[in-house]
NUTI-470448 format. One line per 2 residues: number of its first residue (from 1); their letters; for each residue x, y, z of N, C-alpha, C, O. Coordinates in steps of 0.1 Angstrom, whole numbers, always signed. Layout:
BEGIN
NUM	A	X:Y:Z:X:Y:Z:X:Y:Z:X:Y:Z | ...
end
This chain:
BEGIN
1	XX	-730:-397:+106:-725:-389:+95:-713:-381:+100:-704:-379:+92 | -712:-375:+116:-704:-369:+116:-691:-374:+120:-681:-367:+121
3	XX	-691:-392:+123:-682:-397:+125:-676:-401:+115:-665:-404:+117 | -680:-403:+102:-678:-408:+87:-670:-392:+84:-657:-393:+85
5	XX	-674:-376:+81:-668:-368:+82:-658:-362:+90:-653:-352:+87 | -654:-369:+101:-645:-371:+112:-633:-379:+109:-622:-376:+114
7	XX	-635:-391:+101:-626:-399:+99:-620:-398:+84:-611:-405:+79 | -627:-389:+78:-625:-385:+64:-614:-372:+64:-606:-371:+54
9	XX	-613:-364:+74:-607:-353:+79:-597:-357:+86:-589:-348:+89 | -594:-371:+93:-584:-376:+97:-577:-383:+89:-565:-384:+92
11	XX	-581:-387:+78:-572:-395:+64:-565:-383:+57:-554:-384:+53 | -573:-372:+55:-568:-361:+46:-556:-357:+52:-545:-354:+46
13	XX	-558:-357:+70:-543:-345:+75:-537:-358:+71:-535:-359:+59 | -534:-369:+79:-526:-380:+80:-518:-380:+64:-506:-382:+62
15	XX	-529:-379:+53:-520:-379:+38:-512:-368:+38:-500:-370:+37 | -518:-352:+41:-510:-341:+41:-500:-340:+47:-491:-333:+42
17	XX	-498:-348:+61:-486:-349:+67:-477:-358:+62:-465:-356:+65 | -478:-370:+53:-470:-381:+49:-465:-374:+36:-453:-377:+32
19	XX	-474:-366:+30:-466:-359:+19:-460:-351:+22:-453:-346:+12 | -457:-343:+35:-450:-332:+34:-438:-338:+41:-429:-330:+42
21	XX	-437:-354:+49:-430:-350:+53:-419:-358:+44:-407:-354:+46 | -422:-369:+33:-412:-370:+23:-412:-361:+14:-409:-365:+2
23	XX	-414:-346:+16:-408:-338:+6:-395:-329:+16:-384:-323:+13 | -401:-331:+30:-384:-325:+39:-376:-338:+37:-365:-337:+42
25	XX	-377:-348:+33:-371:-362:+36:-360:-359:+20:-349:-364:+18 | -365:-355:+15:-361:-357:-4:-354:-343:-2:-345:-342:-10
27	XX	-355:-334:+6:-345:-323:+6:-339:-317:+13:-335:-306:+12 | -340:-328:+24:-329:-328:+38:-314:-328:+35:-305:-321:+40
29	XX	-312:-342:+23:-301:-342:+19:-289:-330:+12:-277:-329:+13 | -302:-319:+4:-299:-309:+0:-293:-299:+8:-284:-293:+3
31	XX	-299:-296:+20:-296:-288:+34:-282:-292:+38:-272:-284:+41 | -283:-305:+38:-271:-307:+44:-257:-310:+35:-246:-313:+39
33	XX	-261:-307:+22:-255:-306:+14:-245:-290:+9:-234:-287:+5 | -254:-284:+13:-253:-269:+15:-245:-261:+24:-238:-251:+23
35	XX	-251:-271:+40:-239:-262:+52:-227:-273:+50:-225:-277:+62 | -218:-281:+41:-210:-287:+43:-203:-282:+35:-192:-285:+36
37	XX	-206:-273:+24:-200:-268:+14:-196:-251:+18:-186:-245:+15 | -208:-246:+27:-204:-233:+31:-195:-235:+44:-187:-226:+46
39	XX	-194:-244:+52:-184:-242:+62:-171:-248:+52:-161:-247:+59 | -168:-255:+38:-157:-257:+36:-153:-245:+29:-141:-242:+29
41	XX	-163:-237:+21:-156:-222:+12:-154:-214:+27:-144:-208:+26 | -160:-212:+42:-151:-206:+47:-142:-208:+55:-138:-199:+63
43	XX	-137:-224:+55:-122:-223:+62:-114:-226:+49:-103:-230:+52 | -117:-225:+39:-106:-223:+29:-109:-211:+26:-103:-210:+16
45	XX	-114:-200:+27:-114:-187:+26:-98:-182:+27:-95:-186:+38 | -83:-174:+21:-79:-167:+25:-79:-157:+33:-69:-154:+40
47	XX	-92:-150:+34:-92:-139:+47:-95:-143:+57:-107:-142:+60 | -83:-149:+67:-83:-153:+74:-87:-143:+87:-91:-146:+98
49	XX	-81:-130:+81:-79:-120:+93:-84:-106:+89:-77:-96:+85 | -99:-107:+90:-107:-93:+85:-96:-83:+92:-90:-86:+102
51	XX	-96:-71:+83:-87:-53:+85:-102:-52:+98:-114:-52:+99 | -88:-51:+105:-89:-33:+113:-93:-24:+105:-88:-20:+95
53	XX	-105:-19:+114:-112:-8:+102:-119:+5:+111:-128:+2:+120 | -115:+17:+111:-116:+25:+122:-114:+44:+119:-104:+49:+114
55	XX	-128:+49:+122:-129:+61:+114:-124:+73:+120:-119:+71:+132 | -124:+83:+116:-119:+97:+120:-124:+100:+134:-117:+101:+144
57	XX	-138:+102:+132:-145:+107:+141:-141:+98:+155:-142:+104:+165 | -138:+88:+155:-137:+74:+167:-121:+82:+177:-118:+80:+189
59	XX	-115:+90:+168:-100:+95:+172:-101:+101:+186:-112:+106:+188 | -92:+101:+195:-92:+108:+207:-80:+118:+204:-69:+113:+200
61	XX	-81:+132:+204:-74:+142:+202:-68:+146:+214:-73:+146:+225 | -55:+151:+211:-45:+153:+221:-50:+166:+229:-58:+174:+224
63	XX	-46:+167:+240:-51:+176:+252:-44:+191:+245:-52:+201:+246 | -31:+194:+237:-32:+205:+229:-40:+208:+217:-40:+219:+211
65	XX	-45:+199:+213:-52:+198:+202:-68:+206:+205:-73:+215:+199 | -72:+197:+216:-82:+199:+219:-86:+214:+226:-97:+220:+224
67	XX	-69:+219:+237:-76:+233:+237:-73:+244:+229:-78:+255:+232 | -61:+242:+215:-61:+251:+205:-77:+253:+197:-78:+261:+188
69	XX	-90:+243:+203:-96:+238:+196:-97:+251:+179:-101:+262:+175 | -89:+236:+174:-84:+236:+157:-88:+229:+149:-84:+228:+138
71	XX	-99:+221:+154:-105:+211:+152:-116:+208:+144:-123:+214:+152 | -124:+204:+136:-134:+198:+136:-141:+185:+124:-134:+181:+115
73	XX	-156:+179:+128:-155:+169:+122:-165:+172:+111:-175:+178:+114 | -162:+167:+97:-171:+168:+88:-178:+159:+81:-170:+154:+73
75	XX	-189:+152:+80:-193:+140:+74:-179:+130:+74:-171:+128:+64 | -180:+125:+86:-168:+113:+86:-151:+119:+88:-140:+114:+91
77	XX	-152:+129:+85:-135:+133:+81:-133:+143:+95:-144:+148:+100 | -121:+146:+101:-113:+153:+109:-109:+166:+100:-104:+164:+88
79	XX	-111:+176:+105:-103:+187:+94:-101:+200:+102:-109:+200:+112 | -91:+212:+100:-90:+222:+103:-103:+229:+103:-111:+230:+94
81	XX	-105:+234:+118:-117:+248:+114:-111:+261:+113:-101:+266:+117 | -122:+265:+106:-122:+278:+101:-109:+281:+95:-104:+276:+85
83	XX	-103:+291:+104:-91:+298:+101:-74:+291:+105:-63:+293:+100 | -79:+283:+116:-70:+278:+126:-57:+267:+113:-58:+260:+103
85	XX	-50:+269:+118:-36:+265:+114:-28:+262:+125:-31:+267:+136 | -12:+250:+119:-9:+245:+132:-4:+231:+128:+5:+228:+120
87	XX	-13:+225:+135:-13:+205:+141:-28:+203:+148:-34:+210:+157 | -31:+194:+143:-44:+183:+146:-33:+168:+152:-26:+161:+145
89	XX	-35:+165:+168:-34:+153:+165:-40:+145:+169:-47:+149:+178 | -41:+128:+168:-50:+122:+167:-43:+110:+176:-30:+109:+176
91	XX	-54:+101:+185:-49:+87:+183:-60:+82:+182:-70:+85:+188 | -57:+68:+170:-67:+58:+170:-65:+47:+179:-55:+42:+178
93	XX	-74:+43:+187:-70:+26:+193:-72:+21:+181:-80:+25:+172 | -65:+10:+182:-63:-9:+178:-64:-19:+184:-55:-22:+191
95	XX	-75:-27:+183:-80:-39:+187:-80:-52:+176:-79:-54:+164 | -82:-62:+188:-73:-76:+179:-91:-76:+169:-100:-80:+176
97	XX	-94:-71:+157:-108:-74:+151:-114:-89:+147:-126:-91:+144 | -100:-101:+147:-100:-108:+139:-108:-117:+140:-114:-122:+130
99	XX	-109:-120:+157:-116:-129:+161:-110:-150:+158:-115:-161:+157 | -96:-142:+158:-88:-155:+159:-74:-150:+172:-71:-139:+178
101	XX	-70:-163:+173:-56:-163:+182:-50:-153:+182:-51:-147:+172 | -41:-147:+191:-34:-137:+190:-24:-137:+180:-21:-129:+172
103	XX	-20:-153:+183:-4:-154:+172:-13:-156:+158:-8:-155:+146 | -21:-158:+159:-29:-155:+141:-28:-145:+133:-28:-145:+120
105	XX	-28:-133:+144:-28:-119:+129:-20:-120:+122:-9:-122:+127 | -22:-117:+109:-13:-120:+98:-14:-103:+94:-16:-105:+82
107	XX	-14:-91:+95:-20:-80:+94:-4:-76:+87:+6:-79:+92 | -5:-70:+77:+9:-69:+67:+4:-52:+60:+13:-47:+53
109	XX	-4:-48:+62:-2:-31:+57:-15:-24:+69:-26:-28:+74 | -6:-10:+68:-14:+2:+73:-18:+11:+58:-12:+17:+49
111	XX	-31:+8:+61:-41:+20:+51:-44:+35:+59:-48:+35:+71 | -42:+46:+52:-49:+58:+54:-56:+66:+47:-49:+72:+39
113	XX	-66:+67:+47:-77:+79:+41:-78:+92:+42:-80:+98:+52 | -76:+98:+31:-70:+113:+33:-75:+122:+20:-81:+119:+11
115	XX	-69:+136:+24:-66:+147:+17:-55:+155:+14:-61:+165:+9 | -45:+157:+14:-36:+166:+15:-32:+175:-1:-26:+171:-11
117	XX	-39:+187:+1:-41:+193:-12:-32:+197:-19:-32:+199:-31 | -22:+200:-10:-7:+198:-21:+2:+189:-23:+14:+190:-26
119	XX	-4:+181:-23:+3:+161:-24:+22:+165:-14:+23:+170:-2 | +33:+162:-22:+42:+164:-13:+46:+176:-14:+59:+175:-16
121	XX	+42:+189:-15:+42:+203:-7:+44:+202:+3:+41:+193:+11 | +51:+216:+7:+52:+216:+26:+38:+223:+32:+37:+225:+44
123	XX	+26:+225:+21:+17:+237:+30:+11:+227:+39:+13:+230:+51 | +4:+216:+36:-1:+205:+41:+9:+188:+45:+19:+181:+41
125	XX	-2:+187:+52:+4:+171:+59:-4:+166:+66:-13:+170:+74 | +1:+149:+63:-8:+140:+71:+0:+133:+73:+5:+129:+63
127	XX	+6:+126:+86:+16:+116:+88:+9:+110:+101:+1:+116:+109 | +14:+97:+100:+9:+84:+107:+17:+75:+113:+24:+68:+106
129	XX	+16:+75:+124:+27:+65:+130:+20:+51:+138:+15:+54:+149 | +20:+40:+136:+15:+28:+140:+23:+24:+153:+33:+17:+150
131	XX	+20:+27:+167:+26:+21:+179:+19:+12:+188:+7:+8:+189 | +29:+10:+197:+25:+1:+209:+24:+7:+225:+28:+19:+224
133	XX	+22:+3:+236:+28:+3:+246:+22:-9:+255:+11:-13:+257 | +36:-13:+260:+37:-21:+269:+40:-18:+285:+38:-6:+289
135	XX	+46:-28:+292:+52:-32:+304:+64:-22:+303:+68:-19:+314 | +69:-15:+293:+85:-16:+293:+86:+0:+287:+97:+6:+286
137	XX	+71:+6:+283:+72:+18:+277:+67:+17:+260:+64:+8:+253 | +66:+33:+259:+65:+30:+241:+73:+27:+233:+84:+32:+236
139	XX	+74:+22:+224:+86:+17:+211:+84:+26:+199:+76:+34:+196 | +94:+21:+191:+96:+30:+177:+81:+26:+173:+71:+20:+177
141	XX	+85:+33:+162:+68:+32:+153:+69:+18:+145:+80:+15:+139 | +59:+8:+145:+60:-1:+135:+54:+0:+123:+51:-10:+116
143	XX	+52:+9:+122:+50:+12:+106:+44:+31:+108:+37:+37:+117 | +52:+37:+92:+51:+53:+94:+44:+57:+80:+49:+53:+70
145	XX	+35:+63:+80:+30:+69:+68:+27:+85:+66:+21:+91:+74 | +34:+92:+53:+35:+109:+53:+32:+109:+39:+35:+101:+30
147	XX	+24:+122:+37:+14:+123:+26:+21:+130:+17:+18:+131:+5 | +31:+136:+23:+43:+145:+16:+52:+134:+7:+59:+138:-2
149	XX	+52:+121:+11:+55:+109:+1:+50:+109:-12:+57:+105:-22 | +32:+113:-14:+29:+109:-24:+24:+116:-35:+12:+118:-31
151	XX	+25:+119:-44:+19:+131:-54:+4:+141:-52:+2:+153:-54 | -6:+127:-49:-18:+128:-50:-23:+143:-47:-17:+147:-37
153	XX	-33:+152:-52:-34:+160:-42:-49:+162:-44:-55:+172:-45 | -56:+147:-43:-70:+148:-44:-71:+135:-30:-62:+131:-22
155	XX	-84:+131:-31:-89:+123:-17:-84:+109:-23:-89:+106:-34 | -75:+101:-17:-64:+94:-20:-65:+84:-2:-71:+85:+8
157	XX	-53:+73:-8:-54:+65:+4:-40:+60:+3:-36:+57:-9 | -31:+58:+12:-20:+58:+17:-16:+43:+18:-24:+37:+24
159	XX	-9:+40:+16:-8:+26:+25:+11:+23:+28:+19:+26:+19 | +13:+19:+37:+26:+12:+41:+25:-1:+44:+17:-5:+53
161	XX	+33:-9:+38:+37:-30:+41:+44:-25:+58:+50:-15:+61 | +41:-35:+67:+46:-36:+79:+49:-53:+80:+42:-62:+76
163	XX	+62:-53:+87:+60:-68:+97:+63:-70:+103:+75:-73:+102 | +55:-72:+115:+52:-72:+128:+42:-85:+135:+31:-89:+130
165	XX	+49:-91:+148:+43:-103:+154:+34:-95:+164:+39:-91:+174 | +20:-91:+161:+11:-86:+172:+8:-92:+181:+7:-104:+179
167	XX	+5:-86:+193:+11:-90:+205:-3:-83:+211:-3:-71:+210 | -16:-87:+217:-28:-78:+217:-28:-85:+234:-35:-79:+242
169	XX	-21:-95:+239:-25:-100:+253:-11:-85:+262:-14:-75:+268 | -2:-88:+259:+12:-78:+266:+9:-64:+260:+12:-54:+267
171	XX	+5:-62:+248:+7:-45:+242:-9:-39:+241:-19:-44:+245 | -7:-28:+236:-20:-17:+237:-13:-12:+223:-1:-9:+225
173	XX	-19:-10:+211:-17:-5:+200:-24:+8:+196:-36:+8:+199 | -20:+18:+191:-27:+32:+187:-22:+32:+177:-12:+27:+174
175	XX	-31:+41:+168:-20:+47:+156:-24:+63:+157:-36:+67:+156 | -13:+71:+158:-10:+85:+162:-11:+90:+147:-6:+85:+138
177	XX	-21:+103:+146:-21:+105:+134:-18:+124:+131:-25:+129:+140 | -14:+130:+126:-9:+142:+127:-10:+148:+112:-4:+145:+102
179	XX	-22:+160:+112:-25:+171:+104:-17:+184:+105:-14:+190:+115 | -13:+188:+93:-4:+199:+96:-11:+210:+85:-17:+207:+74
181	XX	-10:+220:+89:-16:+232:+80:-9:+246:+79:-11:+253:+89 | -4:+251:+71:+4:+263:+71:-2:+273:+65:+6:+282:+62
183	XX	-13:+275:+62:-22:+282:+54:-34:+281:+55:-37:+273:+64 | -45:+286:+49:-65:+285:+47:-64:+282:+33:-73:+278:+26
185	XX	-53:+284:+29:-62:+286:+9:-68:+269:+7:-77:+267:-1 | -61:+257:+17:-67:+246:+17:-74:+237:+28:-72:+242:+39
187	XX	-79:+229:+28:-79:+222:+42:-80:+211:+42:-90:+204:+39 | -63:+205:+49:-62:+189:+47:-72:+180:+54:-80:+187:+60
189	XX	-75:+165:+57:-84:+157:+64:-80:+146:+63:-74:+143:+53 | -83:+139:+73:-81:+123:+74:-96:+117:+76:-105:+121:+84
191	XX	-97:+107:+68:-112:+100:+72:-114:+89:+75:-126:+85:+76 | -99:+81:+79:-100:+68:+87:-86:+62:+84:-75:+66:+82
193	XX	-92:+47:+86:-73:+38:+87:-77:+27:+88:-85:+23:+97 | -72:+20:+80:-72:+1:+84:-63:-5:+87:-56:+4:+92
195	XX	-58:-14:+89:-47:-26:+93:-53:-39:+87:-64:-43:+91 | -48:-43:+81:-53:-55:+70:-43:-61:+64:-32:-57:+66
197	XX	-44:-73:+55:-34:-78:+44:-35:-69:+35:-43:-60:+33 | -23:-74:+29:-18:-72:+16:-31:-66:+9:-35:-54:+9
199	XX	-37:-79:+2:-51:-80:-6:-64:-77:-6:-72:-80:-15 | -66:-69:+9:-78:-69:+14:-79:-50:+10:-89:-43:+13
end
């Protein structure tokens, strides 16, 4: 009896497995139907070259900066404390984010995240200079952004077109960033910076 229920329990798996495994067989095709279409939407993807994306807080503050300490950080943002008035300044590093070739970056604008409460007033300011250094010293700015350019005088985002052959194996890239404050009645802030296309 127990070899008749022995061999009755060996037909059952043996079916369960023949059925299951022409149901991976019937939708294998499917699978591979799937990763051939997702590796082709992403090498035809346009964004070829995710932004540089990099916050306030990440900033290394200049050695006068740091002992006017004028400074401080507020949920994500850089801003004047208390009373202090003056210059805040900042540098961001820049790294290749892309995760392609060097001569690949296609990176065509500098974004900035800000405040400056009297848009182009002299009481406030936020200006931005995109550099390098190499072998040979620092160079002009490749791309410059000033907040006194633009009307806005609410939390607003800046951006400047640049073009530039990035160079991440020979250069070291920063972007220098500078708060100016001539008063308390407001208090300007920066809350980050990208490097990205056009579109992104």
């Amino acid at each position: 009896m127990n070899n008749q229920n022995d061999k009755q329990e060996i037909v059952r798996k043996n079916h369960f497995l023949n059925r299951n495994n022409r149901y991976c067989l019937n939708f294998l095709p499917v699978f591979v139907l799937i990763i051939l279409l997702s590796g082709c939407q992403q090498s035809s993807s346009p964004n070829l070259n995710p932004c540089f994306s990099i916050n306030a807080v990440a900033a290394m503050p200049s050695h006068e900066t740091i002992q006017a300490d004028a400074f401080e950080d507020a949920a994500g943002r850089i801003r004047f404390k208390g009373a202090a008035t003056g210059q805040i300044r900042l540098f961001f590093p820049v790294i290749n984010s892309t995760g392609q070739l060097t001569d690949n970056v296609k990176w065509d604008r500098l974004k900035i995240l800000y405040l400056d409460p009297d848009g182009g007033g002299g009481d406030y300011r936020i200006s931005a200079a995109l550099q390098y250094l190499d072998a040979t010293g620092g160079t002009p700015a490749v791309a410059e952004l000033d907040s006194n350019d633009f009307a806005s005088t609410g939390i607003n985002t800046m951006s400047s077109s640049l073009s530039h052959d990035f160079d991440f194996i020979n250069r070291y890239y920063y972007v220098e960033v500078r708060l100016s404050r001539k008063n308390t009645n407001a208090n300007p802030w920066v809350g980050g910076l990208k490097i990205c296309e056009q579109f992104q």
